[in-house]
VOPAGU-2260 file (C-alpha; in pm, 1 decimal, decimal comma):
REM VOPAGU-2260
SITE   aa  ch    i         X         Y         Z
SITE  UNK   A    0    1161,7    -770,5     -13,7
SITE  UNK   A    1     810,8    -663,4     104,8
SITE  UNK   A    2     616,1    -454,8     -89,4
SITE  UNK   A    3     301,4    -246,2      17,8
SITE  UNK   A    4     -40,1    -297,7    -151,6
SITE  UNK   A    5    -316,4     -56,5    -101,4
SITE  UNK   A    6    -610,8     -29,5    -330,8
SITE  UNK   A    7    -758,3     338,3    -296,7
SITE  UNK   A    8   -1077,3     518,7    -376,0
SITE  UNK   A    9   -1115,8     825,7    -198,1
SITE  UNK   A   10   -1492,5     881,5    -283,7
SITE  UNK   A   11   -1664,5    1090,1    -558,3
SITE  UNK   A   12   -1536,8    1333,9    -731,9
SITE  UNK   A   13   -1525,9    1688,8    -570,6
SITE  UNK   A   14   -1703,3    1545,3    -270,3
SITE  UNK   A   15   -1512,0    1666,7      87,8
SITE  UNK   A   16   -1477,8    1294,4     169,5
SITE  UNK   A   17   -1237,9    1297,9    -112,3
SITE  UNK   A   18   -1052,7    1568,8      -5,9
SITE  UNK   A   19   -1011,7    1445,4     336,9
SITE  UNK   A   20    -934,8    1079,6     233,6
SITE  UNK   A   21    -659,0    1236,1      -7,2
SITE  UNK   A   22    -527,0    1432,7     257,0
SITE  UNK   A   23    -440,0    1111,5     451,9
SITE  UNK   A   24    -308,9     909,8     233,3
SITE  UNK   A   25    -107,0    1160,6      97,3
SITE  UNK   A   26      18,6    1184,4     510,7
SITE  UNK   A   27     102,6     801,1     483,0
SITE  UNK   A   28     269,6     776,7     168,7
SITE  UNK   A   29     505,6    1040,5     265,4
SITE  UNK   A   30     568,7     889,1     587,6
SITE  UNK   A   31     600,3     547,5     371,3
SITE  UNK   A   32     851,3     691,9     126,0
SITE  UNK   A   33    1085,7     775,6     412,6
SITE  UNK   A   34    1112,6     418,9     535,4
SITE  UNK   A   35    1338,4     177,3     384,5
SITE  UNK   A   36    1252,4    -151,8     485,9
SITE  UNK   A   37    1013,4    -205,6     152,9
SITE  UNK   A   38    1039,6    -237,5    -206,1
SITE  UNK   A   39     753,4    -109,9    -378,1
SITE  UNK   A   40     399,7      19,1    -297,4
SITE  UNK   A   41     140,5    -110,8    -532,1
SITE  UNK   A   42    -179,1      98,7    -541,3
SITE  UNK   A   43    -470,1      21,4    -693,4
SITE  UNK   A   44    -611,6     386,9    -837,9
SITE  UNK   A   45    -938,2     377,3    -850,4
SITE  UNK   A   46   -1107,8     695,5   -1024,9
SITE  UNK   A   47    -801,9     947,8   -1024,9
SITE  UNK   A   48    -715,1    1283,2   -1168,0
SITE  UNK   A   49    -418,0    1354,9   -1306,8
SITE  UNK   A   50    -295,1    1546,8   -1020,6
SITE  UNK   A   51    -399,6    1244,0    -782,0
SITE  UNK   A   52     -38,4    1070,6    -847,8
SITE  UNK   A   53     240,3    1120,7    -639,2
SITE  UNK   A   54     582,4    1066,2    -859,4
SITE  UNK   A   55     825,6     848,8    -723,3
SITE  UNK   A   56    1031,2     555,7    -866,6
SITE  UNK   A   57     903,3     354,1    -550,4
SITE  UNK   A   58     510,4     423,6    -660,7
SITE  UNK   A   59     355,4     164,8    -924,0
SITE  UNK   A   60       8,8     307,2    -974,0
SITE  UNK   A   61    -240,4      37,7   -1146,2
SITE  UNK   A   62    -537,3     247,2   -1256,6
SITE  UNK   A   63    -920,0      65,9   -1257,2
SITE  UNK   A   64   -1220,5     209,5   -1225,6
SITE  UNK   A   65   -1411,7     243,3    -841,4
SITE  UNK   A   66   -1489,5    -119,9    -714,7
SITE  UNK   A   67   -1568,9    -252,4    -431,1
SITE  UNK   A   68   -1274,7    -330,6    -206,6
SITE  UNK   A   69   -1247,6    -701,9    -232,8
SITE  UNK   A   70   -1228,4    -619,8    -606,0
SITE  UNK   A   71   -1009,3    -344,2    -552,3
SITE  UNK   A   72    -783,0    -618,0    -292,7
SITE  UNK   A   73    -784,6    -879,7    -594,0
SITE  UNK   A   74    -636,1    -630,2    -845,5
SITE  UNK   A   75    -356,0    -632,9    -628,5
SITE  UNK   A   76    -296,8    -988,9    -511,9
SITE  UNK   A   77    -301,4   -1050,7    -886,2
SITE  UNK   A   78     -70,4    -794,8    -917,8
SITE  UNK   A   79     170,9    -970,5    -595,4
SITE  UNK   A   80     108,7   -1301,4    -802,0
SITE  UNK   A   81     321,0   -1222,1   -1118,4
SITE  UNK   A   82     557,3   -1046,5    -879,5
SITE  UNK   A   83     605,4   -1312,0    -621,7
SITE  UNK   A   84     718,2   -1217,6    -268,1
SITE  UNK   A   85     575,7   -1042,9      69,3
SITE  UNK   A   86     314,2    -818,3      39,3
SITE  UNK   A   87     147,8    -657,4     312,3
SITE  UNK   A   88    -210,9    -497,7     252,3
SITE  UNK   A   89    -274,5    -172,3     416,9
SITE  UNK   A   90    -630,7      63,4     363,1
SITE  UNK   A   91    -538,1     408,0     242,1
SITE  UNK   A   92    -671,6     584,2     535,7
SITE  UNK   A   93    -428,5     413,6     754,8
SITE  UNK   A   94    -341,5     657,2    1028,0
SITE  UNK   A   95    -118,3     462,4    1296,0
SITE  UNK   A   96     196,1     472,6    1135,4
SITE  UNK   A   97     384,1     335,0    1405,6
SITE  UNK   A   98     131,2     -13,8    1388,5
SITE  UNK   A   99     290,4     -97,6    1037,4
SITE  UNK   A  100     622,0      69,1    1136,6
SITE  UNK   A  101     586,9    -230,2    1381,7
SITE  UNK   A  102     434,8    -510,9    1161,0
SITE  UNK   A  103     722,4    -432,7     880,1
SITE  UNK   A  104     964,4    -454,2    1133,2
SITE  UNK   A  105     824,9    -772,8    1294,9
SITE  UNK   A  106     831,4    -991,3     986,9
SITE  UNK   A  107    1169,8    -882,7     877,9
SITE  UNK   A  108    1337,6    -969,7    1186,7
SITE  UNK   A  109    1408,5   -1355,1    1184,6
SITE  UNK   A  110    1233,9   -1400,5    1531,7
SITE  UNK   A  111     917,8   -1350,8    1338,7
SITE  UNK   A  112    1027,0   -1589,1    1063,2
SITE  UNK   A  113    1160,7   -1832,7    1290,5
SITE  UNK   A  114     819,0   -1810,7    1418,9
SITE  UNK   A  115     684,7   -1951,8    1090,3
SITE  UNK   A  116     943,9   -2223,3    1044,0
SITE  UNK   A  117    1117,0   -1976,5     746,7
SITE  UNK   A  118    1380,0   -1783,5     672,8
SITE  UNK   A  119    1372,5   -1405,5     534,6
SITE  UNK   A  120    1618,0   -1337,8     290,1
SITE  UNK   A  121    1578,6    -954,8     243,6
């Protein structure tokens, strides 16, 4: 299965970027929650409050402090390394739902993996 991986730092705390950044991704992960065609979302929490987390069995949460976001990116490919299997980065601000709607679609349909000389086994 693919799972989602996006590291997340909405800014400092009690700043207005934060609220707006929160705001969004709060937009995408329900949106993200309602699709199927994923395992897991990984996200790298980087300086959150308690009431930051959403709750749901589909949410794995690995807390560090703010880095920068190559630092924030390797947290998670280490992360997708014990794990093993797809994993498809995506920034926390992402606002064209339909674009990974698309890309998720596109590499689980065997055209795309035919593409690549593999085979998806999902």
């Amino acid at each position: 299965m693919i799972n989602l991986l996006i590291p997340s730092y909405w800014g400092p705390l009690g700043s207005s970027l934060r609220s707006s950044r929160k705001s969004v991704h709060n937009s995408q992960l329900l949106w993200l929650l309602d699709n199927q065609n994923f395992e897991k979302i990984y996200i790298a929490s980087q300086d959150y409050e308690a009431q930051d987390y959403v709750k749901d069995p589909r949410i794995v949460y690995i807390d560090t402090p703010a880095r920068n976001p190559a630092t924030a990116r390797n947290v998670l490919l280490n992360q997708l390394d014990i794990l093993g299997g797809i994993g498809i980065f995506i920034d926390n601000d992402l606002t064209s739902i339909a674009t990974l709607d698309s890309i998720i679609n596109r590499i689980t349909s065997n055209t795309a993996w035919d593409l690549l000389g593999l085979t998806y086994v999902g």
